[in-house]
LUMLOVEX-93547 format. One record per residue (C-alpha): residue number from 0; residue in three letters; x, y, z. Coordinates in steps of 0.25 Angstrom, whole numbers. Example, Ala and Ser with C-alpha at 12.3 -4.5 7.8 and 13.67 -1.06 7.14 Angstrom:
// residues 2
<seti resi="0" resn="ALA" c1="49" c2="-18" c3="31"/>
<seti resi="1" resn="SER" c1="55" c2="-4" c3="29"/>
This chain:
// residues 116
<seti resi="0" resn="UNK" c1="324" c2="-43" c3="-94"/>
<seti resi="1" resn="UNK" c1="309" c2="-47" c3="-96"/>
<seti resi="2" resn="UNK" c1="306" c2="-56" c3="-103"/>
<seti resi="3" resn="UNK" c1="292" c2="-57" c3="-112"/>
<seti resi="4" resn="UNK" c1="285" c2="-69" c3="-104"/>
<seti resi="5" resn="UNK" c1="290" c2="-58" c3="-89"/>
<seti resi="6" resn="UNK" c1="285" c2="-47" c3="-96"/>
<seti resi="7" resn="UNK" c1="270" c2="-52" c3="-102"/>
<seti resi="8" resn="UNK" c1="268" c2="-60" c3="-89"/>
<seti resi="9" resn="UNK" c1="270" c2="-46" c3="-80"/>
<seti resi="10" resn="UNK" c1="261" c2="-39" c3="-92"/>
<seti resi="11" resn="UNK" c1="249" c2="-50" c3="-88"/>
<seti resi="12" resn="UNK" c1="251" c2="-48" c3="-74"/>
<seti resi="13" resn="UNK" c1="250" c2="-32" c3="-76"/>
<seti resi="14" resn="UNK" c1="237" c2="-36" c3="-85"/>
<seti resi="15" resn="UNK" c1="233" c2="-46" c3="-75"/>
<seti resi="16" resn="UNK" c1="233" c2="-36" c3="-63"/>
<seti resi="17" resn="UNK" c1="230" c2="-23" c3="-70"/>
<seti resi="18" resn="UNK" c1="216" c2="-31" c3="-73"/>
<seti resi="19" resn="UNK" c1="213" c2="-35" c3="-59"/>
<seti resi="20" resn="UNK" c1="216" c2="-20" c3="-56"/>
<seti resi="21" resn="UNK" c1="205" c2="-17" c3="-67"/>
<seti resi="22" resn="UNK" c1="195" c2="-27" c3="-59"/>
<seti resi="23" resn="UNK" c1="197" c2="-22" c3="-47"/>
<seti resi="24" resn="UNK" c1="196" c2="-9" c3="-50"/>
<seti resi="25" resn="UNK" c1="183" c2="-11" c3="-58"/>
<seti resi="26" resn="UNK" c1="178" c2="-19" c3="-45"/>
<seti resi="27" resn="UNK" c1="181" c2="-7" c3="-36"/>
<seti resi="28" resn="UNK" c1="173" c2="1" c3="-46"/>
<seti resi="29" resn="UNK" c1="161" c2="-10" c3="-44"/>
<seti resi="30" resn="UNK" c1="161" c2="-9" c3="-30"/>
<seti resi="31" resn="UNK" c1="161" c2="6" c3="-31"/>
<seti resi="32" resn="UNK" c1="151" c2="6" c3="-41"/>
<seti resi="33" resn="UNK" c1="143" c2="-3" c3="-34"/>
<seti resi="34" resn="UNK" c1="146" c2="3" c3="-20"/>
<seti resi="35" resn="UNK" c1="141" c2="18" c3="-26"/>
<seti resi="36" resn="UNK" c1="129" c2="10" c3="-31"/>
<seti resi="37" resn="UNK" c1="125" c2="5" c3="-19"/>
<seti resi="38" resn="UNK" c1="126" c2="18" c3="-12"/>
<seti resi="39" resn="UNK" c1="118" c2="25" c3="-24"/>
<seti resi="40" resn="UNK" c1="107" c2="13" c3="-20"/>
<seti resi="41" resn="UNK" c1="106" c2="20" c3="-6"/>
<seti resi="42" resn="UNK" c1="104" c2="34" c3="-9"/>
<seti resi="43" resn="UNK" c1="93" c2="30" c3="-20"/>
<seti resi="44" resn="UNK" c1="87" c2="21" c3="-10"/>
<seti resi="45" resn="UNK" c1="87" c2="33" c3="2"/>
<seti resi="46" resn="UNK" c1="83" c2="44" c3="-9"/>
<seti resi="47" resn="UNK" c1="71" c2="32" c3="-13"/>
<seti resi="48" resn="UNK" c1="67" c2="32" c3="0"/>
<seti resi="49" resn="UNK" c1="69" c2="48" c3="2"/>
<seti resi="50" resn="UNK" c1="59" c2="50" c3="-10"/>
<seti resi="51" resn="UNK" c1="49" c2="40" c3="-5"/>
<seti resi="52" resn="UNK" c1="49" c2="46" c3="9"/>
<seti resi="53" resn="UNK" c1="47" c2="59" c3="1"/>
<seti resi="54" resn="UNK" c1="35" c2="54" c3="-7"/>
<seti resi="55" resn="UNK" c1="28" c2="47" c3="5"/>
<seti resi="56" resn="UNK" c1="30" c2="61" c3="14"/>
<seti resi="57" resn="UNK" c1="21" c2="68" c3="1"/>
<seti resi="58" resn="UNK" c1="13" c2="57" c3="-1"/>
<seti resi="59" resn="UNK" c1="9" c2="58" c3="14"/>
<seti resi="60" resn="UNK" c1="7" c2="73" c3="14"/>
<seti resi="61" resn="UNK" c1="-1" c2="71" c3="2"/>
<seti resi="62" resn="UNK" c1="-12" c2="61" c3="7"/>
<seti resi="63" resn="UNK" c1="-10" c2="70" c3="19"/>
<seti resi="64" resn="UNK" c1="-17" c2="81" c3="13"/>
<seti resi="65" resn="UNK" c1="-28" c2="73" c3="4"/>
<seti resi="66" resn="UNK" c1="-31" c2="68" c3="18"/>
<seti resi="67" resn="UNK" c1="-33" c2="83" c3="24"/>
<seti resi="68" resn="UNK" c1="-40" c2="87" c3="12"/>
<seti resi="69" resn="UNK" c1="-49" c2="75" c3="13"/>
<seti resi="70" resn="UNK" c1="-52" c2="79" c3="29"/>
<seti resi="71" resn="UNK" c1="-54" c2="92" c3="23"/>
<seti resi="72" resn="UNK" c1="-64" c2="88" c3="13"/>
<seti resi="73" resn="UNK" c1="-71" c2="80" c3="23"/>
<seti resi="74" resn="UNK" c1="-72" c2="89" c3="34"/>
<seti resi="75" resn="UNK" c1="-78" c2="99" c3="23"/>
<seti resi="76" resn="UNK" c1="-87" c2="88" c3="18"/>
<seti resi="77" resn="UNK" c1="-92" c2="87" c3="32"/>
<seti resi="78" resn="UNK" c1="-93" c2="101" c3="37"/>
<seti resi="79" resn="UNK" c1="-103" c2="102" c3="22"/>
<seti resi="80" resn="UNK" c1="-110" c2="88" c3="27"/>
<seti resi="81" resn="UNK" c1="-113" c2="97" c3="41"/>
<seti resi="82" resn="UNK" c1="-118" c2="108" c3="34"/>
<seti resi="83" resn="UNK" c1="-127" c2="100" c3="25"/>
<seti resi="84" resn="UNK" c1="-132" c2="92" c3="37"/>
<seti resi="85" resn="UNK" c1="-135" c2="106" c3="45"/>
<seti resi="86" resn="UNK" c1="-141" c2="110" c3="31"/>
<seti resi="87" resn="UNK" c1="-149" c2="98" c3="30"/>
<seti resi="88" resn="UNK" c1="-153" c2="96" c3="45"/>
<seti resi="89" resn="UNK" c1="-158" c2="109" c3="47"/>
<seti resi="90" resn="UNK" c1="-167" c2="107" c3="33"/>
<seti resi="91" resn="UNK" c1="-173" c2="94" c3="40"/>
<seti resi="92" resn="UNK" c1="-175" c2="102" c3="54"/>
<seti resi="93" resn="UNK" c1="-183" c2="111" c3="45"/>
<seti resi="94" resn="UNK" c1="-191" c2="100" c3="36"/>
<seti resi="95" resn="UNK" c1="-195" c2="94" c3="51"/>
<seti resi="96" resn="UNK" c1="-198" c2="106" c3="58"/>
<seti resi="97" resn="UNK" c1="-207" c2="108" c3="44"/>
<seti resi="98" resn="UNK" c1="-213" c2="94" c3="46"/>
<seti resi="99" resn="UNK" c1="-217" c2="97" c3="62"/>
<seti resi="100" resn="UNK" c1="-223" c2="106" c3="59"/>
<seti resi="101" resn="UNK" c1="-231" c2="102" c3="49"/>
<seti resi="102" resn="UNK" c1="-234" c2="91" c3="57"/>
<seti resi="103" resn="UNK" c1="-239" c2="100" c3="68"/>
<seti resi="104" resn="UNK" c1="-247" c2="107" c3="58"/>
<seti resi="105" resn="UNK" c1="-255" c2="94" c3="53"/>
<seti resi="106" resn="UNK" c1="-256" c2="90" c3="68"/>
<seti resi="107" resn="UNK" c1="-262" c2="102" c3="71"/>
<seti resi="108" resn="UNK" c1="-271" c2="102" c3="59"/>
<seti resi="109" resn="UNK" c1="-273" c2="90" c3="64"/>
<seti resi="110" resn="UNK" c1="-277" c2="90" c3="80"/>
<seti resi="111" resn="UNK" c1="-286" c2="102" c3="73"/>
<seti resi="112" resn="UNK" c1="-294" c2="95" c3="63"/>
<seti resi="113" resn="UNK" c1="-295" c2="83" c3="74"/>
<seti resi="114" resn="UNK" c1="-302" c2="94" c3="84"/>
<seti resi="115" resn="UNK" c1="-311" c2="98" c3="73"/>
C-alpha cells in the first residue's frame, strides 16, 4: 500500500499542478481581458472620430449660415447706401442747379448794371 511519504508527495504534486492550472487560467482571463480592452479602445476611438466628424459637419453649416446672413446684411447695407446716394445726389443736383442760377441772375444783374 501507500505509504505516508507516497501519499503527501502525490498530494504536493496535485497542489503543485492544480496551482499552475489556476495561473494559467488566470492568464488566459488577462489576455481576454486585455484583448476585449483593446477592442473597446477601437470602437471608442472610431465613435471619437464619428462625433468629431459630426461636430465639424455642424460647425460648417453653422458658419455657413452666419456667412449668408453676413452677405445678406451687406447686400442690404449696400442696396440703403444706393438709395441714400440717389437721395443725396439728386439733393446736390438741385443745390447746383440752385447755384447756376443764381449765378446767372447776378451776371445778368450784372452785364445790366455794366450797360447802365
Amino acid at each position: 500500500m501507500y505509504t505516508m511519504a507516497e501519499s503527501q508527495s502525490r498530494y504536493s504534486i496535485v497542489e503543485r499542478l492544480t496551482r499552475k492550472k489556476l495561473e494559467l487560467i488566470s492568464d488566459k482571463t488577462s489576455l481576454n481581458e486585455e484583448v476585449g480592452n483593446a477592442k473597446y479602445k477601437i470602437e471608442k476611438l472610431k465613435s471619437d472620430l464619428s462625433n468629431w466628424e459630426m461636430n465639424i459637419k455642424q460647425d460648417i453649416e453653422r458658419t455657413k449660415r452666419e456667412k449668408e446672413i453676413s452677405i445678406k446684411d451687406a447686400e442690404r447695407d449696400a442696396m440703403d447706401v444706393e438709395k441714400r446716394k440717389s437721395a443725396v445726389e439728386s439733393s446736390i443736383s438741385e443745390q447746383i442747379k440752385t447755384i447756376d442760377e443764381a449765378l446767372d441772375k447776378i451776371q445778368k444783374i450784372s452785364e445790366t448794371a455794366s450797360t447802365n
